[in-house]
C-alpha positions as CSV (number, residue, x, y, z in Angstrom):
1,X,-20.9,38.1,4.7
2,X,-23.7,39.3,2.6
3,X,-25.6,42.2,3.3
4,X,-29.6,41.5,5.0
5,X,-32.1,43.8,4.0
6,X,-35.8,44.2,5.0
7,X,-38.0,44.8,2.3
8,X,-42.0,44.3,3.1
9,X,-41.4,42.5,6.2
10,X,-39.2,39.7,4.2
11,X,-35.5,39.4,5.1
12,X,-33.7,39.0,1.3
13,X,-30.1,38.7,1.0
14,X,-29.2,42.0,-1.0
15,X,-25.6,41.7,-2.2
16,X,-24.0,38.6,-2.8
17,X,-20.4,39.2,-1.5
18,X,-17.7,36.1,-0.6
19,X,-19.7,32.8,-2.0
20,X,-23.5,33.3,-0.5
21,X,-26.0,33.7,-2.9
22,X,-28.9,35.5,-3.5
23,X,-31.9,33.9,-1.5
24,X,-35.3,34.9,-2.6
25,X,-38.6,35.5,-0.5
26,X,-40.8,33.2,0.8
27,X,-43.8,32.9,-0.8
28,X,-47.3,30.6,0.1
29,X,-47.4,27.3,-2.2
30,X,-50.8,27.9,-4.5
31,X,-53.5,25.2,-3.4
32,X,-54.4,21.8,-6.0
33,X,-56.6,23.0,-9.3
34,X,-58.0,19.1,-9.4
35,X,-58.6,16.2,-7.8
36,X,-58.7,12.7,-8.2
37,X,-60.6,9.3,-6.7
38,X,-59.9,6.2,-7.2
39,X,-62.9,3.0,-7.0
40,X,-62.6,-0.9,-7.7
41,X,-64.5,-2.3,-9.6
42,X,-65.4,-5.7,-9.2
43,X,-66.1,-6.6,-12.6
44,X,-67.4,-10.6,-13.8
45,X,-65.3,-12.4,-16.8
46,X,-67.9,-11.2,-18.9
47,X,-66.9,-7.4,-18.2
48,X,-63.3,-8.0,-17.8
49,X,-63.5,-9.4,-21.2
50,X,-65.2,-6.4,-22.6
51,X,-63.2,-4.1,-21.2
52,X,-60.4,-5.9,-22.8
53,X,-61.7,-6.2,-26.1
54,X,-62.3,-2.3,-26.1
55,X,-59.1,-1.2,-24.4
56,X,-57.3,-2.8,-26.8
57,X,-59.0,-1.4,-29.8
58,X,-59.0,2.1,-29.0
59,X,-55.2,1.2,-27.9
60,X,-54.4,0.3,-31.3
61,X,-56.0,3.8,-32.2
62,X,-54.1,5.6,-29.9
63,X,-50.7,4.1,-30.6
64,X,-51.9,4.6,-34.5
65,X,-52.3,8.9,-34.1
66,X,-49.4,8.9,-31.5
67,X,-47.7,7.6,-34.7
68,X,-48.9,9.9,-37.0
69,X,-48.5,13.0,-34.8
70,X,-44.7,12.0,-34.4
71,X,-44.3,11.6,-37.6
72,X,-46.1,15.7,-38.2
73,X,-42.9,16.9,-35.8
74,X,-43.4,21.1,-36.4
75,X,-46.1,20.7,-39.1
76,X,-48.6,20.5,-37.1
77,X,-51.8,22.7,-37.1
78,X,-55.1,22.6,-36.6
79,X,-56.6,21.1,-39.8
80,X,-54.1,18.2,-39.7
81,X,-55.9,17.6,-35.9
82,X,-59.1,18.1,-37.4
83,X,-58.0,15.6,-40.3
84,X,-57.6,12.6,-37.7
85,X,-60.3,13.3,-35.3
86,X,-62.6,13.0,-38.4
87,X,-60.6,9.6,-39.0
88,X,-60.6,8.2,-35.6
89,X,-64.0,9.4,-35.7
90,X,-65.7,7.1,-38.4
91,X,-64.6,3.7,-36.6
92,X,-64.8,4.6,-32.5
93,X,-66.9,8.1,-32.0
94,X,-66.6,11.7,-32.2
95,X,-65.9,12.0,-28.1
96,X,-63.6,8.8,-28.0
97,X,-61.7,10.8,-31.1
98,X,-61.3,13.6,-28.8
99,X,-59.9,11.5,-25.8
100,X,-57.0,10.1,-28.2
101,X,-56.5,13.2,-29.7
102,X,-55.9,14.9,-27.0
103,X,-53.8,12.0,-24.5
104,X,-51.4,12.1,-28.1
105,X,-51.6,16.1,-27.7
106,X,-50.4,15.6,-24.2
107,X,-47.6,12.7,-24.7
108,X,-46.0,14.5,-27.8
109,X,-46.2,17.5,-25.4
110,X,-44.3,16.2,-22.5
111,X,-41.8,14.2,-24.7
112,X,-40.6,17.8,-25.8
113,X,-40.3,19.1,-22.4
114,X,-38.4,16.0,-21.4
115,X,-35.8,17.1,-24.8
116,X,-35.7,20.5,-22.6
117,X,-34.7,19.4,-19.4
118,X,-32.6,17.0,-20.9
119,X,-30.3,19.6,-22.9
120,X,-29.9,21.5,-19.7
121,X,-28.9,18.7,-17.7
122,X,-26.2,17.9,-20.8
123,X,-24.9,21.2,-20.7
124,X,-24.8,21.6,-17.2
125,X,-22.7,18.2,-17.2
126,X,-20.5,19.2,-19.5
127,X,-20.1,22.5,-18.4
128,X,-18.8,21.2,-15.0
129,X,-16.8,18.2,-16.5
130,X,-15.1,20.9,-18.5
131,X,-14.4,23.2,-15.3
132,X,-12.9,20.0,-13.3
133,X,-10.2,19.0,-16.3
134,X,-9.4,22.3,-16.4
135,X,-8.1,22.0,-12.9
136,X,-4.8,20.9,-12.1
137,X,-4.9,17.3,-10.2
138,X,-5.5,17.0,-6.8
139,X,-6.5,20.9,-6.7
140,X,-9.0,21.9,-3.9
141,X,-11.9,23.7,-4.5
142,X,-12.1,27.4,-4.0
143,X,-15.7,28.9,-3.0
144,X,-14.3,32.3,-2.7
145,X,-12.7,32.0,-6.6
146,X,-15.8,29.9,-7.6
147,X,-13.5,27.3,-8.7
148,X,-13.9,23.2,-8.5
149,X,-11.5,20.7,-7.3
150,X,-9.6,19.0,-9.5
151,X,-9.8,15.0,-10.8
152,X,-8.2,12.6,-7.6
153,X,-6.3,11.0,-10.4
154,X,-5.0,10.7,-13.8
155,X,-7.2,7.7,-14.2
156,X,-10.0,9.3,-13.9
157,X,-9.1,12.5,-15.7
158,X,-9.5,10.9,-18.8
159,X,-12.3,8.6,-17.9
160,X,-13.8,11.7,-17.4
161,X,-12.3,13.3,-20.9
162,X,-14.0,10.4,-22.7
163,X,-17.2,10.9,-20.7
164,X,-17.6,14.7,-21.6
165,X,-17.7,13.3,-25.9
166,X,-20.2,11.0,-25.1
167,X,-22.4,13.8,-23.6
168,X,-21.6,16.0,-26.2
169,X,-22.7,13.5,-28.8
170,X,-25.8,13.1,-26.9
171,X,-26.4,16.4,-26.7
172,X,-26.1,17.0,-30.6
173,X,-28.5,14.7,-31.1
174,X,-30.9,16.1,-28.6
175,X,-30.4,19.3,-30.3
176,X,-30.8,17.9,-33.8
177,X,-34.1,16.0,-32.6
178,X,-35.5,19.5,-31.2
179,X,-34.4,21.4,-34.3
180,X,-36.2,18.6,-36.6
181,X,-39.3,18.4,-34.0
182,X,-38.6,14.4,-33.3
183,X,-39.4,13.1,-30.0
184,X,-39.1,9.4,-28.9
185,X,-41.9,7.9,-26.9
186,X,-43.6,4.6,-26.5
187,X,-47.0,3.7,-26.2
188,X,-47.4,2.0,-22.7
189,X,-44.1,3.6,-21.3
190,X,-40.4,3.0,-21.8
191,X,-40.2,0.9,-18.5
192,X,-42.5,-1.8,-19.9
193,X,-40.7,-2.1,-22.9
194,X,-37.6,-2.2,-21.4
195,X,-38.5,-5.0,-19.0
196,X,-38.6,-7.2,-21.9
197,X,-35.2,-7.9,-22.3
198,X,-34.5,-8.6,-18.1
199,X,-37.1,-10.6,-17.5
200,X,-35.2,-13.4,-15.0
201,X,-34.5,-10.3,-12.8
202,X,-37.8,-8.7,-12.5
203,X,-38.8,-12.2,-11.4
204,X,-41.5,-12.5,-15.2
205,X,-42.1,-14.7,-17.6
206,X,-42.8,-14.2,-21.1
207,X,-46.6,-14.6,-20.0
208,X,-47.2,-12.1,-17.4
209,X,-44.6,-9.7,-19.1
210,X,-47.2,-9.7,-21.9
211,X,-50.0,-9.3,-19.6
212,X,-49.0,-6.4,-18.3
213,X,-47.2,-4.6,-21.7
214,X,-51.0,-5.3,-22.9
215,X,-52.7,-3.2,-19.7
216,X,-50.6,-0.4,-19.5
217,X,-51.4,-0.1,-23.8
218,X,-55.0,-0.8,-23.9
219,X,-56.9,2.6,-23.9
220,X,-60.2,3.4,-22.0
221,X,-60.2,6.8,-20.4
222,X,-63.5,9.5,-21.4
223,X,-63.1,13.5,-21.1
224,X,-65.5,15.0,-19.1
225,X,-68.3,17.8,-20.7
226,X,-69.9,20.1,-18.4
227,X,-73.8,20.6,-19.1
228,X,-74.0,16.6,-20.3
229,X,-76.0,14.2,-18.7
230,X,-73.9,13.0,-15.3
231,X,-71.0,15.1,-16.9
232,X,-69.7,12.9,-19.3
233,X,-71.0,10.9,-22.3
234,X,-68.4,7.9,-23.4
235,X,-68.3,6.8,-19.6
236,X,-70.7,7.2,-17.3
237,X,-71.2,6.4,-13.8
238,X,-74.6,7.3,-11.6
239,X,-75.0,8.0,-8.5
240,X,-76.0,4.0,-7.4
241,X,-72.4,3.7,-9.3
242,X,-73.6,1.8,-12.0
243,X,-70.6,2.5,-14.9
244,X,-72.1,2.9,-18.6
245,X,-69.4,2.7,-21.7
246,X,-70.6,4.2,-25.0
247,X,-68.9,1.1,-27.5
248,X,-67.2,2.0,-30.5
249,X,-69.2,1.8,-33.9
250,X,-66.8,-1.3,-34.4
251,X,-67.6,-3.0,-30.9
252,X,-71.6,-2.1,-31.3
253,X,-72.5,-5.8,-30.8
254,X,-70.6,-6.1,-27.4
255,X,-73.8,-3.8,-26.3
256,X,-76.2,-5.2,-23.8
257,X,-78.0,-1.3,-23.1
258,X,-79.7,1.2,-25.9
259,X,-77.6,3.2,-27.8
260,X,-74.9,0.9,-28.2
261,X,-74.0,1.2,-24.3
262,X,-72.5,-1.7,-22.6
263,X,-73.4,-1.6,-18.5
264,X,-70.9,-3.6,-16.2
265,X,-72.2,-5.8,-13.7
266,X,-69.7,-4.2,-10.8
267,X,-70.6,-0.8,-9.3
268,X,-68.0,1.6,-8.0
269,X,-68.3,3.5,-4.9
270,X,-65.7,6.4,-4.2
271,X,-65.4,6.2,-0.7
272,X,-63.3,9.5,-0.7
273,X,-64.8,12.4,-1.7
274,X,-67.6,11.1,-2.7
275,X,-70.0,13.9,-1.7
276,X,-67.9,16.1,-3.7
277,X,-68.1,13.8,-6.6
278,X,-71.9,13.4,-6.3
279,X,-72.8,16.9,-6.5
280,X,-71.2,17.3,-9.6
281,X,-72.3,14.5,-11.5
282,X,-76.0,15.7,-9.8
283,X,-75.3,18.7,-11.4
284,X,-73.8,17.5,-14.5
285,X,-70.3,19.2,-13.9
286,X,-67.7,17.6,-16.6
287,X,-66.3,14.7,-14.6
288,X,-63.4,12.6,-16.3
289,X,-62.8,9.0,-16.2
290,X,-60.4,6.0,-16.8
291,X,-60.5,2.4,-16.1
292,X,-57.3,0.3,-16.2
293,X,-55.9,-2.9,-14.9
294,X,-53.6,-3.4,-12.3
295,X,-52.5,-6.7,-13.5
296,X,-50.0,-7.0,-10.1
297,X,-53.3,-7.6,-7.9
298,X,-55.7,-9.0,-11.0
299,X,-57.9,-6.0,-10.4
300,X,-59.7,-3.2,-12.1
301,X,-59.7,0.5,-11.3
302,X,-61.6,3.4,-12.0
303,X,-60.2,6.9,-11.2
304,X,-62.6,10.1,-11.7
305,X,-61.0,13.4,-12.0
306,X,-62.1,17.0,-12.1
307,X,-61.0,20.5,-12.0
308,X,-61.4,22.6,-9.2
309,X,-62.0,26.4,-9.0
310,X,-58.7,27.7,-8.0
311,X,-58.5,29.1,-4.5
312,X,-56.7,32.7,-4.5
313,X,-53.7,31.6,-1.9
314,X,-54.1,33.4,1.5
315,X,-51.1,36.6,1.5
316,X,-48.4,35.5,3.7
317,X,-49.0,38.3,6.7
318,X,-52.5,36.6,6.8
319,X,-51.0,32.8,6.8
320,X,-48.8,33.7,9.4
321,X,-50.8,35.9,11.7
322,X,-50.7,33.1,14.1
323,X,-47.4,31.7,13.9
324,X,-46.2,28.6,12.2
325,X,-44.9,25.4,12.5
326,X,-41.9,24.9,10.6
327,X,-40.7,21.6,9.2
328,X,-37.3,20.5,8.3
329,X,-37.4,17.3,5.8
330,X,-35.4,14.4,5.9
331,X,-34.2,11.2,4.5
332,X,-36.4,9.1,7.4
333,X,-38.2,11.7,9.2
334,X,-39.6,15.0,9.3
335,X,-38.8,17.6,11.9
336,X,-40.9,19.8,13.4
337,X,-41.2,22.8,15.3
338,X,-43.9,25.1,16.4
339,X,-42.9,29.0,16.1
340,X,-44.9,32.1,17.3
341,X,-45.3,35.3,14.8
342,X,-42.1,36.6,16.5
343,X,-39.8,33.7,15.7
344,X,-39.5,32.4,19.0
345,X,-39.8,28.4,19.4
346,X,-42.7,27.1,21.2
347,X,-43.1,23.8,23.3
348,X,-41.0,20.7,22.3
349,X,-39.5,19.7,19.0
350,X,-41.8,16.7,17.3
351,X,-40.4,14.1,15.1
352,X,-42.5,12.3,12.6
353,X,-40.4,9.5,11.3
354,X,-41.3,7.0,7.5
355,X,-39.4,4.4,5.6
356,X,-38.7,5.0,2.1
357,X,-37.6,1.3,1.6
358,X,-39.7,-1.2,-0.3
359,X,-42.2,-0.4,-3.3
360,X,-43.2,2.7,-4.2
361,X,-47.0,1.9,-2.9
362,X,-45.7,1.5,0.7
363,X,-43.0,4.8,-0.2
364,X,-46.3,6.4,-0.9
365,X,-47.9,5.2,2.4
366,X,-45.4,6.5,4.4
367,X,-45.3,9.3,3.3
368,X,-48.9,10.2,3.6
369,X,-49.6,9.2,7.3
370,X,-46.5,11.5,8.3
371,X,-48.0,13.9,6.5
372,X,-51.4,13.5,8.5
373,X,-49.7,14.1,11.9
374,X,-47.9,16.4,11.0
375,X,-51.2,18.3,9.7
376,X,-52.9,16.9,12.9
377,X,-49.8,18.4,15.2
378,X,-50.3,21.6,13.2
379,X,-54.1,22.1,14.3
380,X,-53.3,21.3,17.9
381,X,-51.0,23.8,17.8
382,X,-53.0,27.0,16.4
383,X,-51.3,27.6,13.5
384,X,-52.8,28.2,10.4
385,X,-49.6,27.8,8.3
386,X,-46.6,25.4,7.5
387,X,-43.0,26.4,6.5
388,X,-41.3,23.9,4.3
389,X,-37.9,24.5,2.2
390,X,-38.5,24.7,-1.8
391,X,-36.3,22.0,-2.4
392,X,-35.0,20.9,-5.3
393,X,-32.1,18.3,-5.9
394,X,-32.6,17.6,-9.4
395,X,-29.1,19.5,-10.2
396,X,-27.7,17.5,-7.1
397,X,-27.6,13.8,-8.3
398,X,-24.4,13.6,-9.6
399,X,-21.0,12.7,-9.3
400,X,-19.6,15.7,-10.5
401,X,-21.1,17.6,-7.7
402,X,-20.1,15.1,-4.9
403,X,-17.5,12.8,-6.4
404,X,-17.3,9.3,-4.8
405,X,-20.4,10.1,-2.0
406,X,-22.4,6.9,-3.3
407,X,-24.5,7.2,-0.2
408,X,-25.4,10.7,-0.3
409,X,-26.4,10.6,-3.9
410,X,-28.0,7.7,-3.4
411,X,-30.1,9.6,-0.8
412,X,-30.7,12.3,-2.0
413,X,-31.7,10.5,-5.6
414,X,-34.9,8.1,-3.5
415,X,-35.5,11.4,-1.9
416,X,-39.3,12.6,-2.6
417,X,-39.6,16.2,-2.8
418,X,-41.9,16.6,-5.5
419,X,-44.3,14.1,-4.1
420,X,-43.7,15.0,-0.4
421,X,-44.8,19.0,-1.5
422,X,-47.4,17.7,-3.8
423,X,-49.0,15.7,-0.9
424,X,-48.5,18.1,1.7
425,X,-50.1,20.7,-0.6
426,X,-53.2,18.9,-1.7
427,X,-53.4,17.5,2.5
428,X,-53.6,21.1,3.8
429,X,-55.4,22.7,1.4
430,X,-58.4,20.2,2.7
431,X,-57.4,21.3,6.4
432,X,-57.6,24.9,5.6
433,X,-53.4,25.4,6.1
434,X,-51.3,27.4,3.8
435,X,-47.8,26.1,3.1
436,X,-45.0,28.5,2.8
437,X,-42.3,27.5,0.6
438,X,-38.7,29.5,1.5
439,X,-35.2,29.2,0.4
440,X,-32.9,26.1,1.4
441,X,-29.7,28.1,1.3
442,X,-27.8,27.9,4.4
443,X,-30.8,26.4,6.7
444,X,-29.0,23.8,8.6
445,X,-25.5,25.6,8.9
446,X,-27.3,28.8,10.4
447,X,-29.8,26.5,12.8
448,X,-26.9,24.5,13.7
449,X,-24.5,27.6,14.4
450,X,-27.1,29.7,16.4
451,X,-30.1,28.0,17.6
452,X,-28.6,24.3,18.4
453,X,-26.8,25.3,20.9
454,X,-29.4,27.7,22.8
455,X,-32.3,25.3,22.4
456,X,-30.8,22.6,24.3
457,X,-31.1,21.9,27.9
458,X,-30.3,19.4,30.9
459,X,-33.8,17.5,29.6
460,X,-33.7,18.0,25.6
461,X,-31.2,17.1,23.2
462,X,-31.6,19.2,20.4
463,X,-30.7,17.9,17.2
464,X,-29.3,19.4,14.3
465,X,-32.5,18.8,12.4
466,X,-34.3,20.1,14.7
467,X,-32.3,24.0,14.4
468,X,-33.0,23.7,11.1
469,X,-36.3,23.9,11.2
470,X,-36.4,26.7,13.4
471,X,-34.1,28.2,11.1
472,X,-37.0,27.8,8.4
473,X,-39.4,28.9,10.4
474,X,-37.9,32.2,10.9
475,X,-36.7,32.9,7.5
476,X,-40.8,32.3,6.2
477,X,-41.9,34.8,9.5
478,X,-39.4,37.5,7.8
479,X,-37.6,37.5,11.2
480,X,-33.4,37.0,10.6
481,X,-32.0,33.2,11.4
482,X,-29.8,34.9,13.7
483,X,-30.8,34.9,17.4
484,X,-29.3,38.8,17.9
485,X,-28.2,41.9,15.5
486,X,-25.0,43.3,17.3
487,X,-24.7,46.9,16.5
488,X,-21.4,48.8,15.3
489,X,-18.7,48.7,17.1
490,X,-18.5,52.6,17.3
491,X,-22.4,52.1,18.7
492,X,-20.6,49.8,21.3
493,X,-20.4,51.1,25.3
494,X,-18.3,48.8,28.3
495,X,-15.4,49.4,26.4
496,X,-16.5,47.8,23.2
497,X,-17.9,44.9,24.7
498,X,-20.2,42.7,23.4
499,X,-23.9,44.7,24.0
500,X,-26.6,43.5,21.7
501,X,-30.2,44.4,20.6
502,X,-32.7,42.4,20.3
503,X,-35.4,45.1,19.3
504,X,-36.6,45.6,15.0
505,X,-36.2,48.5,13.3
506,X,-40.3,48.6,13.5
507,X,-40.1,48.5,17.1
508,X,-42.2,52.1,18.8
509,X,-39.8,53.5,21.6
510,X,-36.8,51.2,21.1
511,X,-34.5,54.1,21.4
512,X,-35.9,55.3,24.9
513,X,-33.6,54.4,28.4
514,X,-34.4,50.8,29.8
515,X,-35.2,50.6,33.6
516,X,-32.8,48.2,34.8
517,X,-33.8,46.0,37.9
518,X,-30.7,45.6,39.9
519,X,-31.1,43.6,43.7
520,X,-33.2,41.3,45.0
521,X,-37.1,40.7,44.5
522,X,-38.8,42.4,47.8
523,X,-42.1,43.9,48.4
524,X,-40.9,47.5,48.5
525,X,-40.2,49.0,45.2
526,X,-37.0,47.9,43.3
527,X,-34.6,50.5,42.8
528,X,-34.9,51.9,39.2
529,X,-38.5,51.0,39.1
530,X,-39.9,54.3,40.4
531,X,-41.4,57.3,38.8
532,X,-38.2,59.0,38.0
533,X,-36.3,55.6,36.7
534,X,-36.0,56.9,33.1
535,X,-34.3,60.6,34.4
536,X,-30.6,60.3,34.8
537,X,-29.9,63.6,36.3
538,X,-32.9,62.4,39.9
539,X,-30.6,59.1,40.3
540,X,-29.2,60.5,43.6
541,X,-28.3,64.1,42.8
542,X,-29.6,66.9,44.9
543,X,-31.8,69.4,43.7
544,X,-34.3,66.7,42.5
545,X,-36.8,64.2,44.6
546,X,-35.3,60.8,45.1
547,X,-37.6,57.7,43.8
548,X,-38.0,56.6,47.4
549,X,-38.6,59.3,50.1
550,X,-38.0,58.5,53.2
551,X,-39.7,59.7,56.2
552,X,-37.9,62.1,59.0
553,X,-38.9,64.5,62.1
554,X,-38.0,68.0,61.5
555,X,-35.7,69.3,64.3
556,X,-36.8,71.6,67.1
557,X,-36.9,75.5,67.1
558,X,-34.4,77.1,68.8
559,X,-36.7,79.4,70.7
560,X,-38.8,76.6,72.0
């Protein structure tokens, strides 16, 4: 057992003692810093051939500096940059220079934090591959030792051996990219390009495969500038939604506008936030655009984005001033429970169930309408705040962690937790409802072991789930998981039997005598409910007045 602390209201695990580890404090999930809407635009051949003929041209430009700036690795500096903005420059624009320059900025950026979190996945492999031969065969795991089990078989001992030099030669290499600054991306996305050689299974031809490696290449996407007219100069949309593209020098006689604009025929109309985008295009507040092609559906998209003013996150006393509802995520369903500021559980257990099977758009779709009760549940409820685990299973999708489970890593590999937190986040933060984030450690084993069992009755079945989110719930209030702190046994009375308190640390007058209220419920007063019920030495001693004086006739004088 580990030793619980209190430290600013937030139970912390202090000492890590016989295989629990240190769980950290719950803290409130930071609301979105930008936003993005998304229009269709019903655009005439004439348009759709436009926007082809420049999407592919300053795609060529694009794939052209993403080429150069690979081939810069560490050499990089700011007059190289200036050197191919001023190239880019002479054939597109000044401000469609900047929009390359800075999407290559950005790929060559995440390509090296991919390399990171690729060498510590490699050396986390390899470190527990290494621990498992190590092992004798058949050996059990020892949590108390911190030791793995050992390989099932000899078998697949050494298919394991040879396993651990392949990682380590891909981990040199990683390491010799990152020393050398090389990183290995592709313009359009490695999925694309890898779909070339599988076509039959993806259900393509040669045709449409082409089609679509050519849409996710083509580039047409303008940077925003705050104090411009409408907020951006290479794409602009008004507030009718007529869309305006500033045509490379190359493309000027594409123009059917002044100043070498071309105007599309089709309008967009952002249906969400709109208001929000209209005042600050009315106010010519950087807005940033991008239209692509979903060639799936033959259709063409506009998406404008912006950046928000960050919202200082409410401090977690204030979030949870009125309780909670705490939510316990699962493969097909979310489960829910509504918790007052003390921890207790309030009403019934809700369930708000999704299908992760099929495409990711319908994935997506799921996961957003259970998302919406659950924020609709939460405002019925009166809380201002939802508790969700900080989940994280990225260190939990292997086999070296749960051997031959298929299914489990399977589940927990579709999994959305990223998504799910990023939705839920960006949902509430409209609804005016913080999100607490709190450790995962030991939430359904400690709502299974004391709250499962308590929390169901004749009429409700409580599931395991279901504990687990009160478990949550009372780990982000600060309160313990456990239903009841027993004290010492030395503090122990009845002959060490099992007494328990119930009352915090915080708690005014907790130490004081409790009136107990023994019999039945009458009209008269109970005993141990009267004015003296808290002084031991008046409980039926003489010398002192009894709670309940009865009434009596003195006796007559003897002289009478």
């Amino acid at each position: 057992m580990g030793l619980v602390g209190c430290r600013d209201g937030i139970s912390t695990l202090a000492v890590e003692v016989g295989g629990l580890r240190e769980l950290t404090d719950p803290f409130v999930v930071p609301g979105p810093s930008g936003l993005a809407v998304r229009a269709r635009l019903r655009v005439s051949e004439t348009d759709a051939a436009v926007l082809r003929k420049v999407g592919a041209f300053l795609g060529s430009l694009a794939a052209h500096d993403l080429a150069v700036r690979c081939r810069q690795a560490l050499e990089h500096d700011a007059t190289s940059w200036a050197r191919r903005k001023r190239e880019l420059s002479e054939v597109s624009s000044a401000r469609w220079a900047g929009s390359i320059t800075k999407a290559t900025h950005d790929q060559w950026s995440l390509a090296r934090r991919c390399q990171a979190a690729e060498k510590g996945w490699l050396r986390g492999q390899i470190a527990r591959i290494e621990a498992r031969l190590a092992r004798p065969l058949g050996a059990r795991a020892d949590k108390r030792e911190r030791l793995p089990r050992g390989y099932g078989s000899r078998a697949e001992w050494h298919a394991k051996s040879r396993r651990l030099h392949v990682l380590r030669d891909r981990l040199a290499g990683l390491e010799a990219d990152w020393a050398a600054g090389r990183v290995h991306v592709v313009r359009g996305g490695k999925q694309p390009a890898r779909l070339r050689h599988r076509l039959y299974e993806a259900g393509l031809d040669e045709r449409a495969w082409r089609e679509r490696w050519h849409a996710a290449r083509m580039f047409l996407a303008g940077d925003g500038e705050s104090g411009k007219r409408l907020g951006n100069e290479t794409i602009r949309i008004t507030e009718t939604g007529q869309v305006a593209i500033k045509l490379p020098a190359i493309l000027a006689h594409l123009a059917n506008a002044p100043h070498g604009r071309y105007i599309l025929q089709a309008t967009a109309q952002f249906r969400h936030r709109g208001e929000e985008w209209a005042d600050r295009i009315t106010n010519n507040r950087a807005v940033a655009y991008r239209i692509h092609l979903d060639t799936v559906r033959s259709r063409w998209y506009v998406t404008a984005s912006w950046q928000r003013t960050p919202v200082p996150p409410l401090p977690l006393e204030a979030a949870l001033a009125r309780g909670l509802v705490a939510v316990d995520m699962n493969d097909d369903h979310l489960a829910a429970w509504h918790l007052d500021m003390h921890g207790n559980p309030v009403g019934e257990p809700r369930r708000f169930f999704y299908d992760l099977s099929g495409s990711t758009s319908h994935r997506d779709a799921q996961i957003r309408h259970a998302l919406t009760r659950l924020l609709h549940h939460t405002r019925r409820c009166g809380a201002a705040a939802i508790a969700i685990e900080d989940l994280d299973f990225t260190d939990g999708k292997t086999r070296e962690k749960y051997g031959r489970n298929k299914r489990f890593r399977r589940l927990i590999s579709r999994f959305p937790t990223a998504r799910l937190k990023a939705r839920l986040t960006t949902m509430a933060a409209e609804q005016g409802v913080a999100i607490v984030a709190v450790d995962p450690a030991y939430t359904s084993r400690w709502g299974a072991q004391h709250w499962q069992q308590p929390l169901t009755t004749t009429t409700r079945k409580t599931s395991r789930h279901d504990a687990a989110a009160v478990a949550i719930g009372r780990r982000a209030l600060g309160h313990p998981i456990r239903r009841r702190t027993a004290p010492p046994r030395t503090h122990q009375s009845d002959g060490y039997g099992h007494r328990t308190a119930q009352a915090g640390s915080e708690t005014r007058r907790r130490e004081e005598t409790r009136p107990r209220l023994p019999g039945p419920r009458t009209r008269c007063v109970p005993p141990g409910s009267g004015a003296n019920a808290g002084d031991q030495r008046a409980q039926h001693r003489s010398g002192h007045a009894a709670e309940q004086q009865s009434w009596h006739q003195d006796s007559l004088p003897l002289s009478l």
